[in-house]
VEXDREN-2710 file (C-alpha; in Angstrom, 1 decimal):
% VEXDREN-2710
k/r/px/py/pz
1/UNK/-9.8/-47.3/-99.6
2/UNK/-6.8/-49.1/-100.8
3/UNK/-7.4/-50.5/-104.8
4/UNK/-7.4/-54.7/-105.0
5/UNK/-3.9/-54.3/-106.2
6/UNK/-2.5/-52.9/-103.2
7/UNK/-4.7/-54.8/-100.7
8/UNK/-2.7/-57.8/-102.8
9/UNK/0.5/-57.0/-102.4
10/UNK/0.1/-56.2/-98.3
11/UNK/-0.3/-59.7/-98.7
12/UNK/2.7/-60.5/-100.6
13/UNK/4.5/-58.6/-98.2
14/UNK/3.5/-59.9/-95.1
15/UNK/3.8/-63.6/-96.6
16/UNK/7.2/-63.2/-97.4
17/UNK/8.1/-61.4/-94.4
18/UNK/9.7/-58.2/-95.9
19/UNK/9.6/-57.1/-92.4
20/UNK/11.9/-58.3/-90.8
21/UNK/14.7/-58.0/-93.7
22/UNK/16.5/-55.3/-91.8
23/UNK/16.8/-57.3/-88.5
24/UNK/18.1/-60.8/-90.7
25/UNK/20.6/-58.2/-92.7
26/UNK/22.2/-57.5/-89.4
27/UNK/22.0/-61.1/-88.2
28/UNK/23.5/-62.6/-91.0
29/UNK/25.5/-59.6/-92.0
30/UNK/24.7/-60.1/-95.9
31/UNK/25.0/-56.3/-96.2
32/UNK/24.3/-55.1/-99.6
33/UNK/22.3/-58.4/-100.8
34/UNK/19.9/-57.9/-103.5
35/UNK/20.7/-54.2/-104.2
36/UNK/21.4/-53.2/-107.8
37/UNK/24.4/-51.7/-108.6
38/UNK/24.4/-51.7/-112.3
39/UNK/20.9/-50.0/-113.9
40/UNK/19.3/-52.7/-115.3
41/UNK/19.8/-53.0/-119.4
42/UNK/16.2/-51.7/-120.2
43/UNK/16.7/-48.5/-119.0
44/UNK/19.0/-47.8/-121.9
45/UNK/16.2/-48.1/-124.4
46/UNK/14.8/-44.5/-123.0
47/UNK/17.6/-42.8/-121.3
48/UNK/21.5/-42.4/-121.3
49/UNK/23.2/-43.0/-118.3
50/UNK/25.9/-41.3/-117.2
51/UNK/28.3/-42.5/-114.2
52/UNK/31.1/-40.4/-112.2
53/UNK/33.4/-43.1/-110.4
54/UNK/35.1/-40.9/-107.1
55/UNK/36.8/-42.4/-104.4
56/UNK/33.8/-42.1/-102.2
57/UNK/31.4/-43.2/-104.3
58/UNK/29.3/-43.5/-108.0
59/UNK/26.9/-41.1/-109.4
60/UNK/24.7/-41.9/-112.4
61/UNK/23.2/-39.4/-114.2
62/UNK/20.5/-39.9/-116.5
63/UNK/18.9/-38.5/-119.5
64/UNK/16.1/-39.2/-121.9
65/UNK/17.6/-40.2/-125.2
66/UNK/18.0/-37.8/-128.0
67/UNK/14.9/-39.8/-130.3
68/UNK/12.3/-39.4/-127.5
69/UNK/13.0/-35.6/-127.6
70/UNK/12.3/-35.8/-131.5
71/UNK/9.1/-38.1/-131.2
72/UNK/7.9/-35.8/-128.8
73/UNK/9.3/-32.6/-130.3
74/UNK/10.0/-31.2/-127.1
75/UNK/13.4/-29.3/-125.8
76/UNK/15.7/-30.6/-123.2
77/UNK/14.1/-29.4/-119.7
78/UNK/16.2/-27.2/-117.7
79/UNK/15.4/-28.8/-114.5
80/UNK/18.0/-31.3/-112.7
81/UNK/16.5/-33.4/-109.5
82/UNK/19.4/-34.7/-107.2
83/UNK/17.6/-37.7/-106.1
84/UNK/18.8/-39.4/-102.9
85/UNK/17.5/-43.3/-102.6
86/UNK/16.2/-44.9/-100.1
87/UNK/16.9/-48.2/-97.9
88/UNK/17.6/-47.3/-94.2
89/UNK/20.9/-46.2/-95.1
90/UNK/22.1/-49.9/-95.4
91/UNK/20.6/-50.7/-98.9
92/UNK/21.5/-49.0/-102.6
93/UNK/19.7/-49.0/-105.6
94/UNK/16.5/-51.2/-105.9
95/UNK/14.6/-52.3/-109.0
96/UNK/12.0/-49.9/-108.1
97/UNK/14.6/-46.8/-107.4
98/UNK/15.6/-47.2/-111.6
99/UNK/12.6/-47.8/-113.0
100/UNK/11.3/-44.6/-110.8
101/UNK/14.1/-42.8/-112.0
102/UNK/13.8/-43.8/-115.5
103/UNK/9.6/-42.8/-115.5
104/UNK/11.1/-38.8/-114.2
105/UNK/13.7/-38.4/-116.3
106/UNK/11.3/-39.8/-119.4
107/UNK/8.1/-37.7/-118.4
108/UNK/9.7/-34.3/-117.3
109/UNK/12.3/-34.4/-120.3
110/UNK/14.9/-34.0/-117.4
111/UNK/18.3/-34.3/-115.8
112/UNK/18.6/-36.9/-112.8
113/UNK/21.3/-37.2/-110.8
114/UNK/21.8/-40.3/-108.4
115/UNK/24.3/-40.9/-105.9
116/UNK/25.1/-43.9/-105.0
117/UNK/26.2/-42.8/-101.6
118/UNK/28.6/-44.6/-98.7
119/UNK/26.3/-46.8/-97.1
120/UNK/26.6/-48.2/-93.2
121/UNK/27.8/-49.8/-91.5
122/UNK/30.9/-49.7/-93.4
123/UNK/30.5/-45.6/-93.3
124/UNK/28.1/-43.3/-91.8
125/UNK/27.0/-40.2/-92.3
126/UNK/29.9/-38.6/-92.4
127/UNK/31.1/-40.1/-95.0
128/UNK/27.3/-39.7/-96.9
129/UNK/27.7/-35.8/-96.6
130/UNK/31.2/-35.5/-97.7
131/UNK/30.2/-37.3/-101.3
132/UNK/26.9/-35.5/-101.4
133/UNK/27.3/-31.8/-100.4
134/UNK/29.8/-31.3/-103.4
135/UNK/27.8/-33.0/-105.5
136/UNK/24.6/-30.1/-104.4
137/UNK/27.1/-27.5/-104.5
138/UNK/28.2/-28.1/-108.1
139/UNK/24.7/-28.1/-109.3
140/UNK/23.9/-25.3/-107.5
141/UNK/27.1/-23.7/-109.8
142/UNK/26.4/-25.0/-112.5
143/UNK/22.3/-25.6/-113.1
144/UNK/21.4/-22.6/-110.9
145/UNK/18.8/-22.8/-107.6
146/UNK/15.4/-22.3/-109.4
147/UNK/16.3/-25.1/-111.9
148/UNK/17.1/-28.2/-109.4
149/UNK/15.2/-30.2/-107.4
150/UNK/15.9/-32.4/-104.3
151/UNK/14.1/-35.2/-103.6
152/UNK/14.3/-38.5/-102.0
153/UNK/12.5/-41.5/-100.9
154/UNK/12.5/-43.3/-97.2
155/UNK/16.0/-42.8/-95.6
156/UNK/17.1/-41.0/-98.4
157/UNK/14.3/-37.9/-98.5
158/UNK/15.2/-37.8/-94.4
159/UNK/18.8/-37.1/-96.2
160/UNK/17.8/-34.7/-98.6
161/UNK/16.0/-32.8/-95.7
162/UNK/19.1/-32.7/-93.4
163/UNK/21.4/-31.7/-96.6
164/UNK/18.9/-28.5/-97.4
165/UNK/19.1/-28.1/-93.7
166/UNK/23.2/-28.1/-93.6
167/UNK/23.4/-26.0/-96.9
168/UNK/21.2/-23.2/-95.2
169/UNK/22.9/-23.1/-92.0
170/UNK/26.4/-22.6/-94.6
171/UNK/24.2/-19.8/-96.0
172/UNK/24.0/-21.6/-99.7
173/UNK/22.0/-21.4/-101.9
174/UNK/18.2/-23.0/-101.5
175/UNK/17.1/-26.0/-104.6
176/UNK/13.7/-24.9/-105.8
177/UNK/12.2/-27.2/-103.5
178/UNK/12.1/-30.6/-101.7
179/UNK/9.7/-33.2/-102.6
180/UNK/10.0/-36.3/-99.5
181/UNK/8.7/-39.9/-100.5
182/UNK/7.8/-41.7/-97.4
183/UNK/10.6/-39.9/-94.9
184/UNK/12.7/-41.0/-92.3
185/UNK/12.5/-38.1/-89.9
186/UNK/14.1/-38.9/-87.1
187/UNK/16.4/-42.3/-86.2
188/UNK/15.3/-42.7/-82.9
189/UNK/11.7/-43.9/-83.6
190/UNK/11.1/-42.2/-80.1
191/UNK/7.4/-41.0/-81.3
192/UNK/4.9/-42.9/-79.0
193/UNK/2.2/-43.0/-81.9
194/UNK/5.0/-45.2/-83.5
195/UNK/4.4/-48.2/-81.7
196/UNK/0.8/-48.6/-82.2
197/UNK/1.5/-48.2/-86.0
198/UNK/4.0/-51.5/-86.2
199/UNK/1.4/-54.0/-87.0
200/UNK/0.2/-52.0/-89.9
201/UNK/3.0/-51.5/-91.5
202/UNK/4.1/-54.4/-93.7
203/UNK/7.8/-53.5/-94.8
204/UNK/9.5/-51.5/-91.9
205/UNK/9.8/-52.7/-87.8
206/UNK/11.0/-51.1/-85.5
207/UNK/14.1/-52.9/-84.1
208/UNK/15.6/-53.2/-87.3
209/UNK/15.2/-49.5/-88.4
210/UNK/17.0/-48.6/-85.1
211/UNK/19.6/-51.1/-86.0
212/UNK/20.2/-49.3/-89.1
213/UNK/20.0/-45.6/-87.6
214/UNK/22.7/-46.9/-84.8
215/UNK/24.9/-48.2/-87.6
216/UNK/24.7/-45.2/-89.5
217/UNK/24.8/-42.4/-87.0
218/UNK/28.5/-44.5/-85.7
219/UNK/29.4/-42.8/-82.4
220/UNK/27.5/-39.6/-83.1
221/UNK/24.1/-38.3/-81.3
222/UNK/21.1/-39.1/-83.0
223/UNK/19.5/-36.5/-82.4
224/UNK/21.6/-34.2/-84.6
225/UNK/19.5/-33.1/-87.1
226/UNK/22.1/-34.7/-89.8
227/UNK/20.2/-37.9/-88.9
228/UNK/17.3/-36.7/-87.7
229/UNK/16.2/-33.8/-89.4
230/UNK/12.6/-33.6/-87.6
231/UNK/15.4/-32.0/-85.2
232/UNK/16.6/-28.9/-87.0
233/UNK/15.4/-25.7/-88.9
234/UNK/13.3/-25.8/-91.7
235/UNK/12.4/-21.6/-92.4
236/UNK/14.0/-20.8/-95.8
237/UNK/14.7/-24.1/-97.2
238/UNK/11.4/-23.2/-99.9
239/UNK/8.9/-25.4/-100.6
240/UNK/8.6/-28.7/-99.3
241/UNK/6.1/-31.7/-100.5
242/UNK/5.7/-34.7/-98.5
243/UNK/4.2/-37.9/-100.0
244/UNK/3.2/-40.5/-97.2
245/UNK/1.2/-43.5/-96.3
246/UNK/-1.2/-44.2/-93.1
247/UNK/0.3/-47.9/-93.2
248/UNK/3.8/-46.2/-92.7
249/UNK/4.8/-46.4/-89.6
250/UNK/6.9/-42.8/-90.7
251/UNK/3.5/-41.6/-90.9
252/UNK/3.7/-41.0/-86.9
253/UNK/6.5/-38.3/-87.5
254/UNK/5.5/-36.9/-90.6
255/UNK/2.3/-35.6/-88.9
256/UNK/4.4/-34.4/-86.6
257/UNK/6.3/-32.7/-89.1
258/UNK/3.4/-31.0/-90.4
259/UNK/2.1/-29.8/-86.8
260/UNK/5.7/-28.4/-86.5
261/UNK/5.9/-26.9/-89.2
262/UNK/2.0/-25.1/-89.4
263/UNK/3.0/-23.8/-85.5
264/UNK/5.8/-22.1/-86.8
265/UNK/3.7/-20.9/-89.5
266/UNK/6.1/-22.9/-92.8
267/UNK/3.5/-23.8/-95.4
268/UNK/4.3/-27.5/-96.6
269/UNK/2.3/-29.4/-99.7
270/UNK/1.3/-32.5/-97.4
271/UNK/-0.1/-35.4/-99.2
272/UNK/-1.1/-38.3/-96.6
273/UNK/-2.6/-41.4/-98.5
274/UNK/-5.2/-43.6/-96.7
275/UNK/-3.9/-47.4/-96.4
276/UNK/-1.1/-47.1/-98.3
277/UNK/2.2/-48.7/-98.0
278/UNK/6.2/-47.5/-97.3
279/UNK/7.1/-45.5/-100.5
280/UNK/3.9/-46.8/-102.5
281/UNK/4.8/-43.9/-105.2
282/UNK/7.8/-46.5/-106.6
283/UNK/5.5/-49.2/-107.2
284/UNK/3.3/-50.1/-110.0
285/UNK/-0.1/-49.4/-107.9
286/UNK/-3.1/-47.2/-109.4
287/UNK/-2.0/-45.1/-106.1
288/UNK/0.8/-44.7/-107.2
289/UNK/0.2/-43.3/-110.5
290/UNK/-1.7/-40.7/-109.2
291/UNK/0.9/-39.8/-106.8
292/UNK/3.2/-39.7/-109.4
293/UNK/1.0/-36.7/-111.5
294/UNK/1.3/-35.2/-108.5
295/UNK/5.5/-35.2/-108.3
296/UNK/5.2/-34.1/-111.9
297/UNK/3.1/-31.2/-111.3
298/UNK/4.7/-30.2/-108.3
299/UNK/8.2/-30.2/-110.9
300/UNK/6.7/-29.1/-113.7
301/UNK/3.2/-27.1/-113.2
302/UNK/3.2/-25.9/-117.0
303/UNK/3.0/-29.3/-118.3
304/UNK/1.3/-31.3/-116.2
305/UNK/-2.3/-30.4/-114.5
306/UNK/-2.4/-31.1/-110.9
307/UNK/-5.1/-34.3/-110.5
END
């Protein structure tokens, strides 16, 4: 059963209509209204931030400072988590993507390293993969396979699976694993157990999500498992953790995720939360901080006992 807090902000949600955001961003064509390009100042009091302007795009990089390592007495971790953000591929940075950020790198003593990616429907995902794959393959050089981590939330961990996916089929190395918050799967929302699943669901619809996949798959098919990575093959991209919500309406392709993969005999760390929302890991619930021991054992086992 969902805690008062979350039951509360379902409300909030619903009363303010979060739903339909997608379909009035495409309406009005506001692209890019309310995200936050700039972390906000208070992140500085706990980590340094990095940035790397290219000609495609920004990536932050972040770091707990120097005196929490002293406090704590504890060496710099070794471990680096390319971290792809979420927001249907139309949306950056949110308030809850840098204080999530900020909580890793503080907690796991850690490297982050956050793309700010091309975004439709000025690009697609074309233009996504030619920033990001360089990025993954220079980590790969540099911070070795066992020491980084992919992860990603919403449209971003369906990204982070299709960029494993592509790396394999290039024969590169593997990260350590892939931990998926809340998943985009597969664009086309063709699932039938989707539909029934909408008027649960109190931040994502349907016709605006398919807005967003159309505008970021351009001319290409859909069903390329570059957008819809339900579509292509996981064996040998390690281990994989998923992190969902029954009042997701991902949830639908998730499980069939998991059914996918236990036929083809790919173990997968599958955490489905009853009642809980789109990405609920990000916000400030009592769910959430349980999911989040989780994430930190999954990263770190040594220093954090799995709840």
């Amino acid at each position: 059963m969902a805690s008062t807090v979350s039951k509360i902000l379902d409300t909030i949600l619903r009363t303010l209509h979060v739903k339909n955001s997608f379909e009035k961003i495409f309406s009005r064509r506001d692209f890019g209204k309310g995200d936050l390009k700039e972390p906000p100042k208070n992140l500085y009091n706990s980590v340094t931030i990095d940035r790397i302007e290219e000609k495609n795009g920004t990536t932050f990089i972040l770091k707990p400072k120097d005196k929490q390592n002293e406090v704590n007495k504890v060496e710099m971790s070794s471990k680096q988590i390319l971290y792809l953000h979420g927001g249907g591929y139309i949306h950056g940075f949110n308030l809850l993507h840098w204080q999530f950020l900020k909580t890793l790198a503080v907690d796991l003593n850690c490297t982050i390293i956050a793309p700010e990616y091309p975004l439709a429907p000025e690009f697609t995902f074309h233009d996504s993969f030619e920033m990001v794959i360089p990025l993954y393959k220079k980590l790969i050089d540099e911070a070795g396979s066992d020491n980084l981590i992919l992860m990603g939330d919403s449209s971003g961990g369906g990204f982070a699976l299709a960029l494993a996916q592509k790396m394999d089929q290039e024969k590169y190395s593997m990260a350590q694993q892939l931990i998926l918050i809340s998943p985009w799967l597969d664009i086309t929302l063709k699932n039938k157990d989707i539909a029934p699943l909408d008027s649960q669901d109190p931040i994502l619809g349907i016709k605006g999500l398919r807005k967003a996949g159309k505008a970021y798959a351009g001319e290409s098919d859909p069903e390329n498992y570059l957008l819809s990575p339900i579509n292509g093959n996981c064996e040998g991209l390690g281990k994989i953790s998923i992190f969902i919500g029954t009042k997701d309406i991902l949830v639908a392709d998730t499980r069939k995720f998991k059914k996918m993969m236990d036929e083809k005999g790919i173990k997968i760390n599958y955490f489905e939360y009853d009642d809980m929302l789109h990405v609920w890991p990000l916000f400030n619930l009592p769910e959430s901080k349980l999911a989040l021991k989780q994430i930190k054992y999954l990263i770190d086992p040594e220093n954090f006992k799995e709840i």
